[in-house]
ZALUM-871575 format. One record per residue (C-alpha): residue number from 1; chain; x, y, z. Coordinates in Angstrom, 2 decimals. Last residue first. Example, Ala and Ser with C-alpha at 12.3 -4.5 7.8 and 13.67 -1.06 7.14 Angstrom:
! ZALUM-871575
(2 "A" (13.67 -1.06 7.14))
(1 "A" (12.30 -4.50 7.80))
//
This chain:
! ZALUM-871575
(343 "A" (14.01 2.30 -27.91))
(342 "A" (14.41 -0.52 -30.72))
(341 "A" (17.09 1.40 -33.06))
(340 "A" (18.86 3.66 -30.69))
(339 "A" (18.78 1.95 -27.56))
(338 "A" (19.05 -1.20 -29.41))
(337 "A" (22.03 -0.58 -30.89))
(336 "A" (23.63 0.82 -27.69))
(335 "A" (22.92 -2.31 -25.86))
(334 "A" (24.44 -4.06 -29.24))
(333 "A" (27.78 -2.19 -28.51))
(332 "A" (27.81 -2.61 -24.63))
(331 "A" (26.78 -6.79 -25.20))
(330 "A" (29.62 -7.24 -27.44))
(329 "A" (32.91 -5.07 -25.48))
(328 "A" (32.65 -4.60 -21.78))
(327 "A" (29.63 -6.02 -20.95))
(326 "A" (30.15 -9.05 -22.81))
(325 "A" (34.07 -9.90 -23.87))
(324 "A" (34.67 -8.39 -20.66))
(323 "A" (32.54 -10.08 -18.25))
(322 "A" (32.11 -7.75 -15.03))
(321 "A" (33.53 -7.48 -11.65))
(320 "A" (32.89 -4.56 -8.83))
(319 "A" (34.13 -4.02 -5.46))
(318 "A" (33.46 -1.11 -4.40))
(317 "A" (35.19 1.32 -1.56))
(316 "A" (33.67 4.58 -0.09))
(315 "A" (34.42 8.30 1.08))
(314 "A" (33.03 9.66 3.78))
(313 "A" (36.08 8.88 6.35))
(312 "A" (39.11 8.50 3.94))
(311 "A" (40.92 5.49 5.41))
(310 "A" (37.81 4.08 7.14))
(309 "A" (36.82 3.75 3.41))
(308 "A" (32.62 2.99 3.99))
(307 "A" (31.70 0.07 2.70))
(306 "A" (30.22 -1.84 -0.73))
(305 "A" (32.14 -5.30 -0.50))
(304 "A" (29.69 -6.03 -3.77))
(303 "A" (29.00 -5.10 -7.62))
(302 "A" (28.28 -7.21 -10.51))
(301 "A" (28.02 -5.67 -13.52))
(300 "A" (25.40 -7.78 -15.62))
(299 "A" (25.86 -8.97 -18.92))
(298 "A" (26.29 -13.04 -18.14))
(297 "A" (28.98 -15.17 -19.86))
(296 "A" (31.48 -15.25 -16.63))
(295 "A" (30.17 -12.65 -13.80))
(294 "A" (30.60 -15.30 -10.91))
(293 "A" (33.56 -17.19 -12.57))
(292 "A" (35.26 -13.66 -12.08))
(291 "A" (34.10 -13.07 -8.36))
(290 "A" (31.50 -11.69 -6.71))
(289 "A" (31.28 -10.96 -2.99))
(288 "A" (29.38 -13.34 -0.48))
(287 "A" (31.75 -14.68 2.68))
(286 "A" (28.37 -14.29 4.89))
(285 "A" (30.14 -11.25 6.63))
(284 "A" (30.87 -10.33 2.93))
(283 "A" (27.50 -9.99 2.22))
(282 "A" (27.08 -8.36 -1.56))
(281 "A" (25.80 -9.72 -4.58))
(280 "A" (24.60 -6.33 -5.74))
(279 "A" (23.65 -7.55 -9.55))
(278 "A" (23.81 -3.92 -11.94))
(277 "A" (22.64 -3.19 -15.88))
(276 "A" (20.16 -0.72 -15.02))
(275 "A" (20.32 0.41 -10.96))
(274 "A" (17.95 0.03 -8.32))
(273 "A" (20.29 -2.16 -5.98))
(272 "A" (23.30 0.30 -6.72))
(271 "A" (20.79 3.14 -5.00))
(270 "A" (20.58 0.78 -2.17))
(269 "A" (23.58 0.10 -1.84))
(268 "A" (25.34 3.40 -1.86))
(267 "A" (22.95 4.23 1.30))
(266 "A" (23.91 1.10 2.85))
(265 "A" (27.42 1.95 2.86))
(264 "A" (27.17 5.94 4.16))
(263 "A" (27.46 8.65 1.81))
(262 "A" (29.66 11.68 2.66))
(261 "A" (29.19 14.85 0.42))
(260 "A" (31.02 16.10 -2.85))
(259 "A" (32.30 12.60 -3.21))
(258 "A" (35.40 10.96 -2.83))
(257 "A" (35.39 6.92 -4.54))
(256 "A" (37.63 4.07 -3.72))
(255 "A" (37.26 1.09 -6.45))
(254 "A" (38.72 -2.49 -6.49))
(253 "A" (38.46 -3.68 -9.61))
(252 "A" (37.82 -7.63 -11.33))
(251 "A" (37.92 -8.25 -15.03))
(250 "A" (36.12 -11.58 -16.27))
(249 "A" (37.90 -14.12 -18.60))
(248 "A" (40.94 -16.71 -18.30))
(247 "A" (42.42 -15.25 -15.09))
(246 "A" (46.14 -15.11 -14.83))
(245 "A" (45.96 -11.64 -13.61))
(244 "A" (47.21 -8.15 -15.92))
(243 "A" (46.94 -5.35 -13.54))
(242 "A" (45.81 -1.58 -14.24))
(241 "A" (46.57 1.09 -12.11))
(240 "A" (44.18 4.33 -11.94))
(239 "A" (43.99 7.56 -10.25))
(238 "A" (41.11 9.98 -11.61))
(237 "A" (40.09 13.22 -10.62))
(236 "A" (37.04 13.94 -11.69))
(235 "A" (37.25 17.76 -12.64))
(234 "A" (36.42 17.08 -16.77))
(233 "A" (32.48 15.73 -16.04))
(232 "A" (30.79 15.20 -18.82))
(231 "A" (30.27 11.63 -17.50))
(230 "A" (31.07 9.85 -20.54))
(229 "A" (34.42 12.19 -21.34))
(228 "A" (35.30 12.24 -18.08))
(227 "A" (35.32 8.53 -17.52))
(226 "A" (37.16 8.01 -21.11))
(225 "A" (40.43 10.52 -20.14))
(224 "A" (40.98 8.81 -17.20))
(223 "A" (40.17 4.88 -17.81))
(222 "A" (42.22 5.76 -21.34))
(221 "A" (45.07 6.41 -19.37))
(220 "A" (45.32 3.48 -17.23))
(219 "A" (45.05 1.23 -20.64))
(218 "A" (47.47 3.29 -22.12))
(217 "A" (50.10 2.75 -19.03))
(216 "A" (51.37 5.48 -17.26))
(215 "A" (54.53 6.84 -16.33))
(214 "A" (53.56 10.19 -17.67))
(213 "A" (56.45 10.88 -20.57))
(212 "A" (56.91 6.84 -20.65))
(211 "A" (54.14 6.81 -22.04))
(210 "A" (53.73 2.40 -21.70))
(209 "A" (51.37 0.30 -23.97))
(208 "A" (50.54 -2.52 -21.89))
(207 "A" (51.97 -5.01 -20.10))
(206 "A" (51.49 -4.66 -16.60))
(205 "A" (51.95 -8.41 -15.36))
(204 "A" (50.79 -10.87 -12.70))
(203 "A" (52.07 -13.92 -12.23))
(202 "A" (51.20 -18.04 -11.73))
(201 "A" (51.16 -18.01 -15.25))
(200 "A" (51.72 -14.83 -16.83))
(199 "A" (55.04 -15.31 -18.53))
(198 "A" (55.96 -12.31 -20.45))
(197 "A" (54.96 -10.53 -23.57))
(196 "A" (51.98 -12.46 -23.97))
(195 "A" (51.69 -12.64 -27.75))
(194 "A" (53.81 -16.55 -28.20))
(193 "A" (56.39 -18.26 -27.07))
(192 "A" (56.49 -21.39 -24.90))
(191 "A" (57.59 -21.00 -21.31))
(190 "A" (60.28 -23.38 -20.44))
(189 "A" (58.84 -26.46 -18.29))
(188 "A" (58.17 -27.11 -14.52))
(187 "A" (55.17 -29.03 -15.45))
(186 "A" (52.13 -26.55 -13.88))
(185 "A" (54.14 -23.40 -15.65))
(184 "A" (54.37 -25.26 -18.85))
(183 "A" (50.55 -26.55 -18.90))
(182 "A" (49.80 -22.76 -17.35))
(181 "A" (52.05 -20.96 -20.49))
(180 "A" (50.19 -23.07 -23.14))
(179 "A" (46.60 -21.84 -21.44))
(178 "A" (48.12 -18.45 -21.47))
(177 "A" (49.43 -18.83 -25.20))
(176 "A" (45.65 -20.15 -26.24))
(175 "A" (44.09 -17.16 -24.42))
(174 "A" (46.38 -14.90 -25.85))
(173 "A" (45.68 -15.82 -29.72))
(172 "A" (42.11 -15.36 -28.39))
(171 "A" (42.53 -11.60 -27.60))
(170 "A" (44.16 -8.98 -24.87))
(169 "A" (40.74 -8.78 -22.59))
(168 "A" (40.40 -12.74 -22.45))
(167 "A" (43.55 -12.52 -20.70))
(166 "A" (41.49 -11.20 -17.64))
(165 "A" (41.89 -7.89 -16.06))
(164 "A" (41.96 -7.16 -11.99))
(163 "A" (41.88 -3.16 -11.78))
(162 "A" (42.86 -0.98 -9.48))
(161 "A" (40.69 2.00 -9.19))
(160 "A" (40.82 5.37 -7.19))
(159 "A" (38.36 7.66 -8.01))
(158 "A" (38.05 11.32 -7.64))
(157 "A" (35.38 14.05 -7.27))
(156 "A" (32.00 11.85 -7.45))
(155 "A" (29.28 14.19 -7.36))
(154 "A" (26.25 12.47 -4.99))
(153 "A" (23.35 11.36 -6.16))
(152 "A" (24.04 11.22 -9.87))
(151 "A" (27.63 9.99 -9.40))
(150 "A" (26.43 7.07 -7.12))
(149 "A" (24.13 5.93 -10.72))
(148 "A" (27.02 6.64 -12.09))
(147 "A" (30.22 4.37 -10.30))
(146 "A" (28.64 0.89 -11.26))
(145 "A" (28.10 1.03 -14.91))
(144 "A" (30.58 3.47 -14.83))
(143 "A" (33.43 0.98 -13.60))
(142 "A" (31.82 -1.85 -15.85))
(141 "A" (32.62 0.33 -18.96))
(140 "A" (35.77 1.93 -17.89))
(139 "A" (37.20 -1.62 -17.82))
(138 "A" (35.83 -2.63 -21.13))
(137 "A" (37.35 0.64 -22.73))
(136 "A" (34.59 2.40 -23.94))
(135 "A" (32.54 1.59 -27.33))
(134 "A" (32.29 4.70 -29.75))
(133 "A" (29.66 5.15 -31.57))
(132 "A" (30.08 7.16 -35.76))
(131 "A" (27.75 8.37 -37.96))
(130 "A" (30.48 11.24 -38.23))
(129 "A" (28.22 13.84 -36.81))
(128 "A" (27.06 11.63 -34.19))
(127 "A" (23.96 13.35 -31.95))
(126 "A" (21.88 10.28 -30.79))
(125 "A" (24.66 8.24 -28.74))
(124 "A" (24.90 11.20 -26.53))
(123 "A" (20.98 10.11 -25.48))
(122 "A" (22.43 6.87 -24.18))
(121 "A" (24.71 8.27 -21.03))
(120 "A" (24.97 5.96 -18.21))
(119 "A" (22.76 2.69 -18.62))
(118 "A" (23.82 2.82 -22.37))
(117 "A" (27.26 3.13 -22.00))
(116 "A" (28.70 5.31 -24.80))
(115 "A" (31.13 7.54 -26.11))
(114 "A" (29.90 10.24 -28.61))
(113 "A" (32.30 10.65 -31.98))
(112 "A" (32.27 14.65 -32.80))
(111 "A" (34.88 15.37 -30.31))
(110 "A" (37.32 12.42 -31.26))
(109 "A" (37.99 10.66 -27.57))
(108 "A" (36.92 7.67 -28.01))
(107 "A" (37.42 7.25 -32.44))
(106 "A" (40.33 4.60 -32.65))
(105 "A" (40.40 2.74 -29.42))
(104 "A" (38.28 -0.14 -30.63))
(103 "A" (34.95 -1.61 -30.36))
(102 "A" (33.25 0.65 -33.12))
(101 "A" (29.68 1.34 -33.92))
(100 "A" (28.76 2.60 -36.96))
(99 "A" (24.99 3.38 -37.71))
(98 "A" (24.65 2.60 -41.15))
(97 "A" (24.32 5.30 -43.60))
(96 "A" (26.53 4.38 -46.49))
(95 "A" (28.76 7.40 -45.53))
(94 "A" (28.52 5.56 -42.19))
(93 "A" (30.27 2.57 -43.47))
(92 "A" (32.63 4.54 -45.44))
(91 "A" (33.53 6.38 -42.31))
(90 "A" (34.17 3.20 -40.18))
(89 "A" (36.52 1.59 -42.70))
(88 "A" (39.88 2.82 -42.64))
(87 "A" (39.52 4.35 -38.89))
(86 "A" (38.29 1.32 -37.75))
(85 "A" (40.58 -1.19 -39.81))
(84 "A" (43.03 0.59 -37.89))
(83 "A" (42.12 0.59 -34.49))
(82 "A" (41.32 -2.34 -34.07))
(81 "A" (39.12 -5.51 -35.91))
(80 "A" (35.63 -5.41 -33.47))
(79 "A" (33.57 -2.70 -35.61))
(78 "A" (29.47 -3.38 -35.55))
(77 "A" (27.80 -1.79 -38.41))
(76 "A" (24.28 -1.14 -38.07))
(75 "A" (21.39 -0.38 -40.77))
(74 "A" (23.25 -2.02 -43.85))
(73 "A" (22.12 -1.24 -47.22))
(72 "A" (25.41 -1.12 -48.93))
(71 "A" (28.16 -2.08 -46.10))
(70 "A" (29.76 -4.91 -48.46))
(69 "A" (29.95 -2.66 -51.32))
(68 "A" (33.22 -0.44 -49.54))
(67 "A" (34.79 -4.15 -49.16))
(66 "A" (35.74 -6.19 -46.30))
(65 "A" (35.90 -9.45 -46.98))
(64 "A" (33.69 -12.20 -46.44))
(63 "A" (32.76 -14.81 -43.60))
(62 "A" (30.63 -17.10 -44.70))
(61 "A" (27.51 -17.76 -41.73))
(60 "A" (26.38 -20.47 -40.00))
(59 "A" (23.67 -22.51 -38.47))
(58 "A" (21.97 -22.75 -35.19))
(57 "A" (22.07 -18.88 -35.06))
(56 "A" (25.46 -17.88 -36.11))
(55 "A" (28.22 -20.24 -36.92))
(54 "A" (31.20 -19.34 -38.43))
(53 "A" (32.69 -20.52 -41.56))
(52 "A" (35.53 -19.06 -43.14))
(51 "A" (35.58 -18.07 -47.05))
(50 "A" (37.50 -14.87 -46.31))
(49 "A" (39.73 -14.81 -43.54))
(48 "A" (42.46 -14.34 -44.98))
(47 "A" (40.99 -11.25 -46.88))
(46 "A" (40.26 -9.26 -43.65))
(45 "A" (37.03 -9.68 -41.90))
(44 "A" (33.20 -9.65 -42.42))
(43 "A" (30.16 -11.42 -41.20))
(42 "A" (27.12 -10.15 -42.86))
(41 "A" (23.91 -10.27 -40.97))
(40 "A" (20.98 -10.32 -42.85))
(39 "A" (16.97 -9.65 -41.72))
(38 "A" (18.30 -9.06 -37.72))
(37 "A" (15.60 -8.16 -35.01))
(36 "A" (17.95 -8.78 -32.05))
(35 "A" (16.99 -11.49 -30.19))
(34 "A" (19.27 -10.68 -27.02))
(33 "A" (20.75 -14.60 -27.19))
(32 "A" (20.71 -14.08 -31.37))
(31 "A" (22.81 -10.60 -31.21))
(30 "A" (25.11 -11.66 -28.48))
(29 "A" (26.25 -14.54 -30.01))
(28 "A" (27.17 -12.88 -32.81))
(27 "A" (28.91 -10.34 -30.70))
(26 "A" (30.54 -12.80 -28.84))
(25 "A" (32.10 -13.77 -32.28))
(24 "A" (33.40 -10.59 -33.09))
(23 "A" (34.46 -10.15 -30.05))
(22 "A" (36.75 -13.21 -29.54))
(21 "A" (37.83 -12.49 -33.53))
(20 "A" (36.10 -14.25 -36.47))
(19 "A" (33.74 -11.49 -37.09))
(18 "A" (36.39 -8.67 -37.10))
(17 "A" (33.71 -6.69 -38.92))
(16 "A" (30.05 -7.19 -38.28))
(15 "A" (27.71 -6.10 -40.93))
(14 "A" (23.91 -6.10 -39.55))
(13 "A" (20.48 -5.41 -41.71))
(12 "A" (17.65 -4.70 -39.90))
(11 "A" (14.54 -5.90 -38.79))
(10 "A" (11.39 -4.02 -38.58))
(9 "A" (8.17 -5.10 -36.45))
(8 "A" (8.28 -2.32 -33.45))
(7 "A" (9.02 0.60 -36.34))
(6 "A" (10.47 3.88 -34.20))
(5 "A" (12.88 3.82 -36.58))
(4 "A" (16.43 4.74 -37.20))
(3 "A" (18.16 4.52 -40.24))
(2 "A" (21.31 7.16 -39.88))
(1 "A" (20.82 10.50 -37.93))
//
């Protein structure tokens, strides 16, 4: 599928769309830090944007629009613009025969679109009838980055997760507003306007799409439906609630697992110590646990307060934090680039 090679010296031609987004740019970043063998990289984003500078590599690139020409010859196509410039342009990149792979929500849980985190389930990345790799959900991403190498020893039959997520996670417009909203907040002034629906500052929100038919939120519901999808596994039972925080970037969970057979603390942490794509910084006696500054602008899942849940005797509890705009969005998709093109 698409122009892989086994080729140690080639370099490859990159398109990434949404380039002047928070992901978009990460993803630039990400693709000089992890020395990604790049000949041209073409920036790309709607027509407003066209003509915008950006800098890439100790210099810059010109953002232009996106046209059907502008994925001609391009090996990998990294999508970071939603769900709808996704679906519009993701299968004309791949009819082009780059390998698509697409931040958003828009192709997760299509059957012929594989969902991938590299440490967890690469080889589905190598069978994509539409051309087509879905990115998870950040959150699901550093869950599973922590949760399957556990999985593999010992069947995980339900989770329990409540996640911690960063403003970061909703965009850089939101940033700004949060950091607007905190000034305010800090003064004793009326909160200023802007995408956060409510006032975060000094709060904590659920905010996102709502099925009112379930009670759920989207986000919640895409941590189901994704984790059984990358694990192959439809049985886990899955319980999620996810929590807005006024944090500016790094999403925190707290995790209770049941598995098919009791695992005791230590055991869990030494198979977490061994795992791709994990730090255990965990001694909580020693008041060491991770924390969102801890996992800011690094790609590791970090993973710690590893016990045994004395409210469900075999069971455990995790506590695991990741950067979002890394692991769980830039960083995944070029992981999975390089797994198919470098590996």
């Amino acid at each position: 599928m698409g122009n892989e090679s086994s080729r140690a010296d080639r370099k490859f031609r990159v398109a990434v769309l949404g380039a002047t987004g928070a992901v978009g740019r990460k993803m630039l970043d990400v693709l000089v830090e992890r020395r990604f063998p790049v000949s041209e990289v073409r920036a790309l984003a709607s027509p407003k944007s066209a003509g915008v500078s950006i800098p890439f590599a100790g210099g810059s690139l010109t953002v232009a629009p996106v046209t059907e020409a502008a994925f001609e010859g391009v090996d990998v196509a990294l999508f970071s613009a939603g769900s709808g410039p996704s679906r519009a342009w993701g299968p004309i990149a791949a009819s082009k025969g780059a390998i698509v792979i697409d931040n958003s929500a828009a192709w997760r849980m299509d059957a012929e679109v594989p969902l991938c985190v590299p440490e967890v389930n690469l080889a589905a990345a190598r069978e994509r009838p539409r051309g087509i790799v879905a990115n998870p959900n950040c959150s699901t991403i550093q869950m599973l980055v922590a949760l399957a190498p556990i999985h593999r020893v010992a069947r995980i039959r339900r989770i329990v997760v409540s996640t911690y997520q960063a403003i970061s996670g909703a965009g850089a417009q939101a940033v700004d507003h949060f950091r607007a909203q905190s000034r305010a907040f800090a003064a004793s002034e009326a909160m200023p306007e802007g995408p956060i629906a409510k006032q975060l500052a000094g709060n904590l929100l659920m905010e996102w799409k709502r099925d009112a038919s379930v009670g759920y939120q989207e986000e919640e519901l895409k941590m189901i439906h994704e984790t059984r999808k990358i694990l192959g596994d439809p049985e886990i039972r899955i319980s999620p609630t996810t929590v807005r925080v006024p944090v500016i970037n790094g999403h925190s969970e707290s995790i209770a697992i049941e598995l098919e057979r009791p695992m005791t603390a230590s055991e869990a942490r030494a198979i977490l110590e061994k795992a791709p794509g994990l730090r255990v910084m965990d001694d909580f006696a020693a008041g060491l646990y991770p924390t969102p500054l801890d996992c800011d602008d690094r790609d590791e899942v970090l993973v710690g307060r590893i016990r045994e849940d004395l409210g469900n005797p075999g069971g455990l509890m995790l506590w695991v934090v990741g950067d979002n705009l890394r692991k769980g969005a830039a960083t995944n998709a070029i992981q999975i680039a390089e797994g198919l093109l470098l590996g």
